[in-house]
Predicted model as a PDB file, atoms N, CA, C, CB and O in Angstrom, pLDDT in the B-factor column:
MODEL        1                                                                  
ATOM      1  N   UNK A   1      -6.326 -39.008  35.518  1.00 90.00           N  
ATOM      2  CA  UNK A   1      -6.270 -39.452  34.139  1.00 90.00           C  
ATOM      3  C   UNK A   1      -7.184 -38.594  33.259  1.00 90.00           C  
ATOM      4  CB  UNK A   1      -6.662 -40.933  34.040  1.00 90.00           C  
ATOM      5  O   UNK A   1      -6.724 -38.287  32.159  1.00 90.00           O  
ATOM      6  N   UNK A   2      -8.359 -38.178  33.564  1.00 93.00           N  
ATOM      7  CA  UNK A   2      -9.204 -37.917  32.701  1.00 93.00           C  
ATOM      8  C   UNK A   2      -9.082 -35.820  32.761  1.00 93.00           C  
ATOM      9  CB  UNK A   2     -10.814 -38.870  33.228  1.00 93.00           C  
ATOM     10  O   UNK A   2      -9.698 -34.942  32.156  1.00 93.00           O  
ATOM     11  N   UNK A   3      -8.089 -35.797  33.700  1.00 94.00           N  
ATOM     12  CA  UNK A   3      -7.582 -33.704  33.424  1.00 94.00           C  
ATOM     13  C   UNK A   3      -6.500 -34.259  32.571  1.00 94.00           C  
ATOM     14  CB  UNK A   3      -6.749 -32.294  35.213  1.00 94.00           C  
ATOM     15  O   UNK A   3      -6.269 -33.496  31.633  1.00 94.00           O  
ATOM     16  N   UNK A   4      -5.571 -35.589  32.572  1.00 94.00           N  
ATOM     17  CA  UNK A   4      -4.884 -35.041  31.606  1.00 94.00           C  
ATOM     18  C   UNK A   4      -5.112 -35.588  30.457  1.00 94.00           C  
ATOM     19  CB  UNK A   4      -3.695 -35.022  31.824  1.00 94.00           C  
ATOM     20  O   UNK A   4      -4.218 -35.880  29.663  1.00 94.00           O  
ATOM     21  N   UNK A   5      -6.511 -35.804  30.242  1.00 95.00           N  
ATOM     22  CA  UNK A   5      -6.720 -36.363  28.580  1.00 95.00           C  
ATOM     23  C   UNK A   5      -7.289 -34.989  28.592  1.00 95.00           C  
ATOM     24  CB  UNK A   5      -7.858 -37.976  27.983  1.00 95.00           C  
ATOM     25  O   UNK A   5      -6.997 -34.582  27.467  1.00 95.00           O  
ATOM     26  N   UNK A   6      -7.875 -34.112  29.149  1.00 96.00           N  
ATOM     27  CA  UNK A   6      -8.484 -32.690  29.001  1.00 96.00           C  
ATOM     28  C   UNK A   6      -7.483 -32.031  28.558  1.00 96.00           C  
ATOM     29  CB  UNK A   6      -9.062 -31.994  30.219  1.00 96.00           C  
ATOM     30  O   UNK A   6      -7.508 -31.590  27.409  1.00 96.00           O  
ATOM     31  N   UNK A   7      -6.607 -31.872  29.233  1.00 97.00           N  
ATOM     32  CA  UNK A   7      -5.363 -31.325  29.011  1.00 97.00           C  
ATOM     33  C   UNK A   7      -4.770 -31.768  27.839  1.00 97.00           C  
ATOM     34  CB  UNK A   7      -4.546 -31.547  30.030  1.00 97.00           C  
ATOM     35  O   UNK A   7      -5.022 -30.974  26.933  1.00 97.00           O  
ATOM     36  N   UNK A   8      -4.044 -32.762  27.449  1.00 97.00           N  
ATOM     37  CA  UNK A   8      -3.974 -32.922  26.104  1.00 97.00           C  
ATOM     38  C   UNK A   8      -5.064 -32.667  24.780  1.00 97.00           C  
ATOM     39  CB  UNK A   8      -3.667 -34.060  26.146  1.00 97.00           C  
ATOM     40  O   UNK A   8      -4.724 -32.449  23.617  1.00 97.00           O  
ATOM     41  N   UNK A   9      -6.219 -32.743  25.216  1.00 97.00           N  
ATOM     42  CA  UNK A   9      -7.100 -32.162  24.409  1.00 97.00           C  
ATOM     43  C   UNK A   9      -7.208 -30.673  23.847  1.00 97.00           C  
ATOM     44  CB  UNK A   9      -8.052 -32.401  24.981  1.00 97.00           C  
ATOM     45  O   UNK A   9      -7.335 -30.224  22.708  1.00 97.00           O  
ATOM     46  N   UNK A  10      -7.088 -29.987  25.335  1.00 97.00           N  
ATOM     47  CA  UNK A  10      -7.037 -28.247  24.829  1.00 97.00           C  
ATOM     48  C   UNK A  10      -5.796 -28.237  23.894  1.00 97.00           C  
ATOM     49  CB  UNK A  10      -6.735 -26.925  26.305  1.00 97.00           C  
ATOM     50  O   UNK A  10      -5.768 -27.820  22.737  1.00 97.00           O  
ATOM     51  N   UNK A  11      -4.796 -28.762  24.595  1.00 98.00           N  
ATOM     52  CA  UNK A  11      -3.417 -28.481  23.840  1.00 98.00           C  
ATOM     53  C   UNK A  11      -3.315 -28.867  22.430  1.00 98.00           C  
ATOM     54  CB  UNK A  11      -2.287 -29.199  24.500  1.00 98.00           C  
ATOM     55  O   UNK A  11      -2.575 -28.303  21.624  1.00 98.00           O  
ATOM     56  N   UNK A  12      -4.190 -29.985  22.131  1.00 98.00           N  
ATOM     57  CA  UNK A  12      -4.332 -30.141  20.633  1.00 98.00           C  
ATOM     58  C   UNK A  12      -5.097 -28.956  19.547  1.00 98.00           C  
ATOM     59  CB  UNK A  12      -5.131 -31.450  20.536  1.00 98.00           C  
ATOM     60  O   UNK A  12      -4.837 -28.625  18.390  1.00 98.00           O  
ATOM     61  N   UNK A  13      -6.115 -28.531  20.497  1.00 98.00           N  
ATOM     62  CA  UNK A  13      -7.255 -27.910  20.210  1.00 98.00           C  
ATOM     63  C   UNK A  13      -6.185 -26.368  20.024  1.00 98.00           C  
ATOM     64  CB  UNK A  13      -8.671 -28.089  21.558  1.00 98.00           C  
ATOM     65  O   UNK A  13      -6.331 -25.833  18.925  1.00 98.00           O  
ATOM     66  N   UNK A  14      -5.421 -25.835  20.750  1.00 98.00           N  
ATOM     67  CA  UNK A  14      -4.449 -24.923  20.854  1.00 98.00           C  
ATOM     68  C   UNK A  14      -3.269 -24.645  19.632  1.00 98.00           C  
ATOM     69  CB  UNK A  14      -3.868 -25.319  22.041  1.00 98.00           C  
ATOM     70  O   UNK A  14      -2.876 -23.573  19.174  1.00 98.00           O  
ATOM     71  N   UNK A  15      -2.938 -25.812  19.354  1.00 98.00           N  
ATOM     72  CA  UNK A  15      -1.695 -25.935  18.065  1.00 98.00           C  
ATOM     73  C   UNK A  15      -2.688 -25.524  16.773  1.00 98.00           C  
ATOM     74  CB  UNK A  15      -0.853 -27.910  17.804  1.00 98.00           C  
ATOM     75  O   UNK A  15      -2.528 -24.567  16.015  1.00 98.00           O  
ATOM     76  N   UNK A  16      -3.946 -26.700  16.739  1.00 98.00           N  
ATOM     77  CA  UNK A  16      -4.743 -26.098  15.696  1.00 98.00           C  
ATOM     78  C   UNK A  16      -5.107 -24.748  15.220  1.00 98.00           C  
ATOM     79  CB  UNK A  16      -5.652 -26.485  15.860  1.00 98.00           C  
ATOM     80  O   UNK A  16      -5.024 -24.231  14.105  1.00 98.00           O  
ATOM     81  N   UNK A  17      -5.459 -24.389  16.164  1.00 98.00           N  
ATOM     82  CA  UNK A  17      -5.963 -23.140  16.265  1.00 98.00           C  
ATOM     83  C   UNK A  17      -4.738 -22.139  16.521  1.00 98.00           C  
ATOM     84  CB  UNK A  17      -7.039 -23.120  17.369  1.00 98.00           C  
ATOM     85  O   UNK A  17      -5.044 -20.961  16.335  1.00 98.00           O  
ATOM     86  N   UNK A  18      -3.522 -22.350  16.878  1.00 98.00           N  
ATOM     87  CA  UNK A  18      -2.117 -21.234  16.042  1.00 98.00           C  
ATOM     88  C   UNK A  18      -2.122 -21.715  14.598  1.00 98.00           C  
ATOM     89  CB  UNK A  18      -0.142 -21.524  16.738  1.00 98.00           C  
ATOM     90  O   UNK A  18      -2.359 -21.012  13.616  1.00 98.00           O  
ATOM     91  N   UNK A  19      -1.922 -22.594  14.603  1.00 98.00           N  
ATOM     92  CA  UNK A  19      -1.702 -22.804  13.051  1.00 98.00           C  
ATOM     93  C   UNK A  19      -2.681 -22.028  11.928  1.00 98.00           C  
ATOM     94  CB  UNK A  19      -1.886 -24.372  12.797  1.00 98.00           C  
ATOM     95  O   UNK A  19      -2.108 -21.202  11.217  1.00 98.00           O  
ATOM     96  N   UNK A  20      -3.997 -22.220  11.738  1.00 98.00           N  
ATOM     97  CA  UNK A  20      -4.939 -21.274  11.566  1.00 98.00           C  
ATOM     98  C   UNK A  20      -4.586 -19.859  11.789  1.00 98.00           C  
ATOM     99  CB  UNK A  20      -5.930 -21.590  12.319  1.00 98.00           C  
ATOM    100  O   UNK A  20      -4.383 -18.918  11.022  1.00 98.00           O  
ATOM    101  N   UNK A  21      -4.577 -19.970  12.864  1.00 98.00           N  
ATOM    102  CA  UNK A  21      -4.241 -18.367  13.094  1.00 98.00           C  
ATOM    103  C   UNK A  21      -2.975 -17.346  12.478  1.00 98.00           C  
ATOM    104  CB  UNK A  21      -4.023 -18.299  14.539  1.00 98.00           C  
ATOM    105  O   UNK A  21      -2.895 -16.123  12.361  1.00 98.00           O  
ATOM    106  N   UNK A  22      -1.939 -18.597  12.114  1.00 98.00           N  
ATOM    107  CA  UNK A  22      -0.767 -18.187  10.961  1.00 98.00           C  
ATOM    108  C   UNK A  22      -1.175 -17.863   9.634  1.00 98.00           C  
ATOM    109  CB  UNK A  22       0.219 -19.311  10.704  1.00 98.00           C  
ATOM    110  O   UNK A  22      -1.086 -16.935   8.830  1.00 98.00           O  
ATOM    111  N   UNK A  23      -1.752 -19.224   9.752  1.00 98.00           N  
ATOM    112  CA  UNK A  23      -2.472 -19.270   8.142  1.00 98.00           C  
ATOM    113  C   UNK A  23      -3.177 -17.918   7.577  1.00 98.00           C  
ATOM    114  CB  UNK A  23      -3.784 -20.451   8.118  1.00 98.00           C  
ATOM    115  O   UNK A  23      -2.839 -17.175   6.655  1.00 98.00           O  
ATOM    116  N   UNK A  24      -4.313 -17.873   8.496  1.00 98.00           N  
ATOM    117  CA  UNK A  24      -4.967 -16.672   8.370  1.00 98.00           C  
ATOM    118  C   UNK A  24      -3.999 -15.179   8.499  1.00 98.00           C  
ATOM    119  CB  UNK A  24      -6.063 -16.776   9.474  1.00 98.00           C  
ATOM    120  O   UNK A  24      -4.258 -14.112   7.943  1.00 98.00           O  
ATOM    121  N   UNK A  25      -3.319 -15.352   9.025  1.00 98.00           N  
ATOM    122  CA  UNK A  25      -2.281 -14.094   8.871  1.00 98.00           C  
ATOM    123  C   UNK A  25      -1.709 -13.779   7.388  1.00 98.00           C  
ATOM    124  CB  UNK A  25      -0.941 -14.396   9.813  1.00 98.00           C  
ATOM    125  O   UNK A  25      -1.901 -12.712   6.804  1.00 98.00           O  
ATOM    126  N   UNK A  26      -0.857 -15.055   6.786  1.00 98.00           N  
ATOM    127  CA  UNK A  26      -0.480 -14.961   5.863  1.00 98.00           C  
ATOM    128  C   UNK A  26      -1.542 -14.475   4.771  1.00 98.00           C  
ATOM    129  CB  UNK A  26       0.105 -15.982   5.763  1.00 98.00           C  
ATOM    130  O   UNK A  26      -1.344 -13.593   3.935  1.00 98.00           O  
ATOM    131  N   UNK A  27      -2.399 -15.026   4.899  1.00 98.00           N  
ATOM    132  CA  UNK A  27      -3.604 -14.728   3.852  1.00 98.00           C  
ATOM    133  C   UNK A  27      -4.056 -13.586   4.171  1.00 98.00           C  
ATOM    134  CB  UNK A  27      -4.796 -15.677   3.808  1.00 98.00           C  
ATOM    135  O   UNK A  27      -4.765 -13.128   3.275  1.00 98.00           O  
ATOM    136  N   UNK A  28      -3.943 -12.840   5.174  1.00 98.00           N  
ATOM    137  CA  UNK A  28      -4.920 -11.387   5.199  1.00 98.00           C  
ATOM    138  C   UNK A  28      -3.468 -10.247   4.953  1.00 98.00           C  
ATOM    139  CB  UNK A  28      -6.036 -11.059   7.225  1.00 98.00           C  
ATOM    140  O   UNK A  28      -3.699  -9.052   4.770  1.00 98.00           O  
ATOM    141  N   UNK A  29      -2.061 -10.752   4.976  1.00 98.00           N  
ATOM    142  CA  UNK A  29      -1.270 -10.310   4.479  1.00 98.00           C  
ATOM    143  C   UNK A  29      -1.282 -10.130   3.031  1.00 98.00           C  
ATOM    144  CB  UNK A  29      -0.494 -10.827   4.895  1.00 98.00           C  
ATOM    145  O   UNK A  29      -1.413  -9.010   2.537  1.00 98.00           O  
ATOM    146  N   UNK A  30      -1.144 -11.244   2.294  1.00 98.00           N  
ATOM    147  CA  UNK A  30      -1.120 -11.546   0.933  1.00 98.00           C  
ATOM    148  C   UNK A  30      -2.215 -10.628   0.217  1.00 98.00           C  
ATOM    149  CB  UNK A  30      -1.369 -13.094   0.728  1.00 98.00           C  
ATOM    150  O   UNK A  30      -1.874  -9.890  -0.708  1.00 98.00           O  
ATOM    151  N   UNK A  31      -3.996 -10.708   0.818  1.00 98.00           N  
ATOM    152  CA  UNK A  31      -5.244  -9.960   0.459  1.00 98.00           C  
ATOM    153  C   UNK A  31      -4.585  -8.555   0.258  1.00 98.00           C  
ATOM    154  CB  UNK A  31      -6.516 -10.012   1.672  1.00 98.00           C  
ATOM    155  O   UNK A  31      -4.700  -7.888  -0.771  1.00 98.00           O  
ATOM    156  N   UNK A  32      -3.767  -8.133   1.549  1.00 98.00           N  
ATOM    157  CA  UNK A  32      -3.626  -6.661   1.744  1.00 98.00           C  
ATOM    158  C   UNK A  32      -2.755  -6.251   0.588  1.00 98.00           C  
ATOM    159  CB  UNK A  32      -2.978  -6.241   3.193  1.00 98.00           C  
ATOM    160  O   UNK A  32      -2.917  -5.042   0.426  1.00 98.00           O  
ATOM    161  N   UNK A  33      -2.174  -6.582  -0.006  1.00 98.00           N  
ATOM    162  CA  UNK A  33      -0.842  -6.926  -0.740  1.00 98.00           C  
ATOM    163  C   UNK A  33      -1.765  -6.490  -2.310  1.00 98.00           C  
ATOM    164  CB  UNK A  33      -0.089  -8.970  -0.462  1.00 98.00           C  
ATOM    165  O   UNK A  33      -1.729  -5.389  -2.859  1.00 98.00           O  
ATOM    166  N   UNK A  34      -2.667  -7.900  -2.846  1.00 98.00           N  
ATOM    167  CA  UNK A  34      -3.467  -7.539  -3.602  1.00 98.00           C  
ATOM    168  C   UNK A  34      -4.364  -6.251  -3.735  1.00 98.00           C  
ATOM    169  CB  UNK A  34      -3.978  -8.365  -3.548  1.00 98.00           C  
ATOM    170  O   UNK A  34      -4.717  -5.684  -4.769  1.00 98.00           O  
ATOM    171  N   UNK A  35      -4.575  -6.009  -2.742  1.00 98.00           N  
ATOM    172  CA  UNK A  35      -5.959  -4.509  -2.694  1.00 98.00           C  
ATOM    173  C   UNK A  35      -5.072  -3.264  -3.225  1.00 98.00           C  
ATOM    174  CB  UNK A  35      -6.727  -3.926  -0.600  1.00 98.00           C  
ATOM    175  O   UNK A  35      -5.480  -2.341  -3.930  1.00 98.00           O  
ATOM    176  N   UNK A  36      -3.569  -3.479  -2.647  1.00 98.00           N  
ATOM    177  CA  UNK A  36      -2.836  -2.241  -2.896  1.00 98.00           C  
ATOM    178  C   UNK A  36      -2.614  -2.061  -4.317  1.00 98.00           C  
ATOM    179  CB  UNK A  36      -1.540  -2.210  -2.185  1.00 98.00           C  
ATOM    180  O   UNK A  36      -2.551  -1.026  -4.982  1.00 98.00           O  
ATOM    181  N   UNK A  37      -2.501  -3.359  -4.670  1.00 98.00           N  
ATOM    182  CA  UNK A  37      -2.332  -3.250  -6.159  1.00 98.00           C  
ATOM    183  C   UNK A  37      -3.193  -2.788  -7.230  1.00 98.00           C  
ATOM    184  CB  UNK A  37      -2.103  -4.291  -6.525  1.00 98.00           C  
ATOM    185  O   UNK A  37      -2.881  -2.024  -8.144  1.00 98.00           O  
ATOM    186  N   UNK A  38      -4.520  -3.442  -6.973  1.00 98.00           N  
ATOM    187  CA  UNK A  38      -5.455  -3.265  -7.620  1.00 98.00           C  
ATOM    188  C   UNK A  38      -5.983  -1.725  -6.869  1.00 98.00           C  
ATOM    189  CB  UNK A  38      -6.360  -4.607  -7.609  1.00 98.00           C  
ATOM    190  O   UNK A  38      -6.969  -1.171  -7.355  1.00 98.00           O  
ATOM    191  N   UNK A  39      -5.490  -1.290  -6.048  1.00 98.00           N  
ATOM    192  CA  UNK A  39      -5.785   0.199  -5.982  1.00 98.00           C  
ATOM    193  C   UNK A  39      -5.079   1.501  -6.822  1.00 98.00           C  
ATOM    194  CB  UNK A  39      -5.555   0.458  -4.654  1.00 98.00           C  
ATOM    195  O   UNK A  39      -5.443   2.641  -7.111  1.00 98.00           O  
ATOM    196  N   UNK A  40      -3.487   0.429  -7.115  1.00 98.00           N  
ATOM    197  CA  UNK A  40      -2.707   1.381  -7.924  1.00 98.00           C  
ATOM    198  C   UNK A  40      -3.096   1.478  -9.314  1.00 98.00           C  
ATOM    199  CB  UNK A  40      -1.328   1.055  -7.892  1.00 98.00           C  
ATOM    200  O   UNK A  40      -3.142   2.509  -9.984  1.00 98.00           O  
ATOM    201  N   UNK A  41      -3.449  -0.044  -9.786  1.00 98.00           N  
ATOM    202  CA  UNK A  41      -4.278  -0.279 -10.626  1.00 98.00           C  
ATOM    203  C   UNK A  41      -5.512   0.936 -11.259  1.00 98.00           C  
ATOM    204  CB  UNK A  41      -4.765  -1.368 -10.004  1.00 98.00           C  
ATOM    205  O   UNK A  41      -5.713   1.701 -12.202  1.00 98.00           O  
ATOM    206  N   UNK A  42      -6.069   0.481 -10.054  1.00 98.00           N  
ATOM    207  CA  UNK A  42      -7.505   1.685 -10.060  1.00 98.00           C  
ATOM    208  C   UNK A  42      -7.051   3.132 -10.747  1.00 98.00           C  
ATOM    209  CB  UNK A  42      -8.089   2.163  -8.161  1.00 98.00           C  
ATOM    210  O   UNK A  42      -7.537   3.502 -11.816  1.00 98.00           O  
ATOM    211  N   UNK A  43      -5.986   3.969  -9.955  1.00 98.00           N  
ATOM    212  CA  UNK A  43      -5.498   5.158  -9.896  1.00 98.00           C  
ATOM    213  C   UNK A  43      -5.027   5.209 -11.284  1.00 98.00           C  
ATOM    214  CB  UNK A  43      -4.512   5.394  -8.800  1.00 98.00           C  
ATOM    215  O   UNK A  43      -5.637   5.984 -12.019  1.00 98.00           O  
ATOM    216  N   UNK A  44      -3.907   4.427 -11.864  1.00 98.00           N  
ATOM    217  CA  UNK A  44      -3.734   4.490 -13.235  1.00 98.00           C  
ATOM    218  C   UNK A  44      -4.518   4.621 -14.149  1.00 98.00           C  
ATOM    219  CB  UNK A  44      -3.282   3.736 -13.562  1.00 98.00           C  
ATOM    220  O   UNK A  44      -4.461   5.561 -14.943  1.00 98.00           O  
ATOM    221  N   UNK A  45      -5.751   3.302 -14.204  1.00 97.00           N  
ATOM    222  CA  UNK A  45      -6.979   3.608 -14.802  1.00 97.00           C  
ATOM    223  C   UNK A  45      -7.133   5.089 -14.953  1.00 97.00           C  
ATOM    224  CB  UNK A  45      -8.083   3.035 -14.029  1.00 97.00           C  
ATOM    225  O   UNK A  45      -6.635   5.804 -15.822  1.00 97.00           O  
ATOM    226  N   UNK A  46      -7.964   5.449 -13.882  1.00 96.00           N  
ATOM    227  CA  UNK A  46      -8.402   6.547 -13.588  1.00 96.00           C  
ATOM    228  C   UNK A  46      -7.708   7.727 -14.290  1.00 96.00           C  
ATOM    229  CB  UNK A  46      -8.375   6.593 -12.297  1.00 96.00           C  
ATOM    230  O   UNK A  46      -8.407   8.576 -14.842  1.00 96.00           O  
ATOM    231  N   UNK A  47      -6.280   7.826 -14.295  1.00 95.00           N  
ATOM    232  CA  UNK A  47      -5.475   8.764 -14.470  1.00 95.00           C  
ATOM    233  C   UNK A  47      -5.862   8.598 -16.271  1.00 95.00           C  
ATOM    234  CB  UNK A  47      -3.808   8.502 -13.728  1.00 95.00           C  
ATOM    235  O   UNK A  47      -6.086   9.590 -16.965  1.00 95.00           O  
ATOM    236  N   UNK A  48      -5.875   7.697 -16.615  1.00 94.00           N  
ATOM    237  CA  UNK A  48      -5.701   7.329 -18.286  1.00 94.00           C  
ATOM    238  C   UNK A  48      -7.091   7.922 -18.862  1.00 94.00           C  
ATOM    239  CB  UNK A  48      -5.552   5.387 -18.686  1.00 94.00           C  
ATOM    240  O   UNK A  48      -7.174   8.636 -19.861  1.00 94.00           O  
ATOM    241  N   UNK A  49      -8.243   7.466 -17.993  1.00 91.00           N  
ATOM    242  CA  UNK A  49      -9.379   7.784 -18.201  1.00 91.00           C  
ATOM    243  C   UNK A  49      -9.515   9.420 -18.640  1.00 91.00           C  
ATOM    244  CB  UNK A  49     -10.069   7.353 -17.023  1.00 91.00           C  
ATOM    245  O   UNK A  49     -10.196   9.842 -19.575  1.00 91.00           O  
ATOM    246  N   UNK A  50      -8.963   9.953 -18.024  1.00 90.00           N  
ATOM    247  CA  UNK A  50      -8.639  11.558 -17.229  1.00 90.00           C  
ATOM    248  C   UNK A  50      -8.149  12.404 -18.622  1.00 90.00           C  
ATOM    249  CB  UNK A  50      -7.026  11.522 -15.727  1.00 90.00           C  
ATOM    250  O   UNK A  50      -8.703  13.334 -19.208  1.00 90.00           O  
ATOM    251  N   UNK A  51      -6.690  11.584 -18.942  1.00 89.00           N  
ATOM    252  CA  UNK A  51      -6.156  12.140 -20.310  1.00 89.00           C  
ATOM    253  C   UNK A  51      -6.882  11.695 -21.143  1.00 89.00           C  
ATOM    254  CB  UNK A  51      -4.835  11.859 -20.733  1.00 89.00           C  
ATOM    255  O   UNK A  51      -7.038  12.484 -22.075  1.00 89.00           O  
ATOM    256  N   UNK A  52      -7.602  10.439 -21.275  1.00 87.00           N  
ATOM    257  CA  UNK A  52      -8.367  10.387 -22.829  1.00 87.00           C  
ATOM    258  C   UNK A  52      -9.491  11.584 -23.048  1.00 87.00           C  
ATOM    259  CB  UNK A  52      -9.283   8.790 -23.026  1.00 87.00           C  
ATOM    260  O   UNK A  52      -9.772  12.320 -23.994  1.00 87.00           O  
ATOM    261  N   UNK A  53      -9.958  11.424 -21.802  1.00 83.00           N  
ATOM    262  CA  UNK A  53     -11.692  12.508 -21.627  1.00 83.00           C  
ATOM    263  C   UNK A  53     -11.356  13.913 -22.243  1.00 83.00           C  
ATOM    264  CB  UNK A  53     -12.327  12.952 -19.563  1.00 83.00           C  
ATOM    265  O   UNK A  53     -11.927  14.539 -23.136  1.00 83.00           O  
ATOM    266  N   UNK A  54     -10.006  14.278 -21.321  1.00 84.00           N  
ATOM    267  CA  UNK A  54      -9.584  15.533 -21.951  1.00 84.00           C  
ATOM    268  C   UNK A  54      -9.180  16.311 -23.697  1.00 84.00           C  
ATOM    269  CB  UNK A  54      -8.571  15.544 -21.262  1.00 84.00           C  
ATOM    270  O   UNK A  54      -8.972  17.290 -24.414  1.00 84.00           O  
ATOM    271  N   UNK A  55      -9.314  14.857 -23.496  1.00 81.00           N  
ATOM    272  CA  UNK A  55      -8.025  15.079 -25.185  1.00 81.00           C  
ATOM    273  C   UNK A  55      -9.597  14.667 -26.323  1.00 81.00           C  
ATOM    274  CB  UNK A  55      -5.892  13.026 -25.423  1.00 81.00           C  
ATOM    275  O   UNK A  55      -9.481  15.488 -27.233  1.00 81.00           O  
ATOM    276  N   UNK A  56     -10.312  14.195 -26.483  1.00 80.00           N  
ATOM    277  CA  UNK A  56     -11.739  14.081 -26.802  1.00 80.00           C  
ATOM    278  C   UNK A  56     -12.670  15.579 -26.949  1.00 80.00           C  
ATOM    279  CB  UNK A  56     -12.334  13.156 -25.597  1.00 80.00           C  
ATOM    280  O   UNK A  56     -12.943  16.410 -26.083  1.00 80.00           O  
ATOM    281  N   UNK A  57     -13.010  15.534 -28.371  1.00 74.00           N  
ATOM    282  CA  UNK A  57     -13.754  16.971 -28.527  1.00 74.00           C  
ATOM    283  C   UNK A  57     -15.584  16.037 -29.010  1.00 74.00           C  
ATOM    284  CB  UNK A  57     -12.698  18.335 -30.291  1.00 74.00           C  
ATOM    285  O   UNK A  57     -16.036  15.596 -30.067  1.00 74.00           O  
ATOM    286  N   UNK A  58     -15.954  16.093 -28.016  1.00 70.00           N  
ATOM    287  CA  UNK A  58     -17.774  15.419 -28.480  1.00 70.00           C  
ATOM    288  C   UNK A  58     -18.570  16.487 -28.295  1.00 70.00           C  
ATOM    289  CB  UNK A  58     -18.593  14.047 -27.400  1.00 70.00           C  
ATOM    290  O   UNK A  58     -18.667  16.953 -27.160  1.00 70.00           O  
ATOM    291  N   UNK A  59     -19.245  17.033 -29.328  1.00 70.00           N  
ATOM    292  CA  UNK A  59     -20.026  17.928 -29.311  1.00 70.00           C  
ATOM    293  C   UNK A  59     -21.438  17.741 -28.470  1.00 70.00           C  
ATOM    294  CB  UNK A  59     -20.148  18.169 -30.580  1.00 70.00           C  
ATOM    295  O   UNK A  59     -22.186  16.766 -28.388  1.00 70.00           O  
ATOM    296  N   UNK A  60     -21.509  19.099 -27.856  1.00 75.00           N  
ATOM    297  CA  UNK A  60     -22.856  18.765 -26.780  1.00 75.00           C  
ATOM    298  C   UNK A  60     -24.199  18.820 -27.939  1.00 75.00           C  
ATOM    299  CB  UNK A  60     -23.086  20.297 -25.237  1.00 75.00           C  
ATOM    300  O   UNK A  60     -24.643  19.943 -27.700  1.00 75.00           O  
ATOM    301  N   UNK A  61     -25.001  18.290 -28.948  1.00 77.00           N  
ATOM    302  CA  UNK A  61     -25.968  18.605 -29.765  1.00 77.00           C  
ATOM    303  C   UNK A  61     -26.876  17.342 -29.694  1.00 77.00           C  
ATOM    304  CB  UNK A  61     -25.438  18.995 -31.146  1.00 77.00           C  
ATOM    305  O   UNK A  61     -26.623  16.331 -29.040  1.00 77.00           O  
ATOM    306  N   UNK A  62     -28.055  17.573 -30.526  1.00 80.00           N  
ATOM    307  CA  UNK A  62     -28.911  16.272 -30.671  1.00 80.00           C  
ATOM    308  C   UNK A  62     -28.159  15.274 -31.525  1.00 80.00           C  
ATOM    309  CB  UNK A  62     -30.367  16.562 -31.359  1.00 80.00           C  
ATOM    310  O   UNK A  62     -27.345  15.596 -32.390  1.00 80.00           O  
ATOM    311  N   UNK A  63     -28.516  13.977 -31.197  1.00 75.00           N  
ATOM    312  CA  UNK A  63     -27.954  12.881 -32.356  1.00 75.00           C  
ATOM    313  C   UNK A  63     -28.903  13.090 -33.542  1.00 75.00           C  
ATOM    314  CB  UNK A  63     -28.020  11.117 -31.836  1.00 75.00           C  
ATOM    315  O   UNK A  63     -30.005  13.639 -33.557  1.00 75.00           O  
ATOM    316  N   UNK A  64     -28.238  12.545 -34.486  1.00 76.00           N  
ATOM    317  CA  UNK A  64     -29.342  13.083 -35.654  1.00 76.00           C  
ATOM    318  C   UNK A  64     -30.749  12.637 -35.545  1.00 76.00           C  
ATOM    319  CB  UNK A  64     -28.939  12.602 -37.104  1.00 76.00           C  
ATOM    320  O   UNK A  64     -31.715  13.360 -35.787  1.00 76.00           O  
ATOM    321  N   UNK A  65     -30.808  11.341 -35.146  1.00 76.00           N  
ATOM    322  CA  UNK A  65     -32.131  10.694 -35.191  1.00 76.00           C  
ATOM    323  C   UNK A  65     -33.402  11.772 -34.363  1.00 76.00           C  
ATOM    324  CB  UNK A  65     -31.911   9.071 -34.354  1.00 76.00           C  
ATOM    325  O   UNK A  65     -34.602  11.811 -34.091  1.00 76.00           O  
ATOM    326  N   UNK A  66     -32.812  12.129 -34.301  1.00 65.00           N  
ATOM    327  CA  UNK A  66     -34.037  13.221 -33.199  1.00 65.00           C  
ATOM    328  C   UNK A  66     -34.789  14.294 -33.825  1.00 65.00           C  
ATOM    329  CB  UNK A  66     -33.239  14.191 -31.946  1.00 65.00           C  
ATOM    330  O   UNK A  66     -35.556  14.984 -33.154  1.00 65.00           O  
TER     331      UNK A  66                                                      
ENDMDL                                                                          
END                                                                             
């Protein structure tokens, strides 16, 4: 009696812990999903950053206050 209350125990302890372990899949899927984005994100930035800097004439001199 008392291996198979053990036994039903792991096995509970077992479903939990797939389930979780789905869960956590989906979610480190979904994360991965986000990062890519906000990396393409990033790159666009970046790229925009790139053409404004270029296209910008700021003279290298003192500010007046000086």
């Amino acid at each position: 009696m008392e291996t198979e209350n053990r036994l039903i125990a792991l096995e509970t302890k077992l479903a939990y812990l797939e389930d979780f372990v789905t869960q956590l899949q989906q979610e480190t899927v979904e994360n991965a999903r986000q990062i890519e984005r906000l990396r393409e994100e990033n790159r666009m930035l970046v790229g925009r950053y790139q053409e404004l800097a270029q296209n910008i004439d700021i003279p290298n001199r003192r500010p007046p206050h000086y």
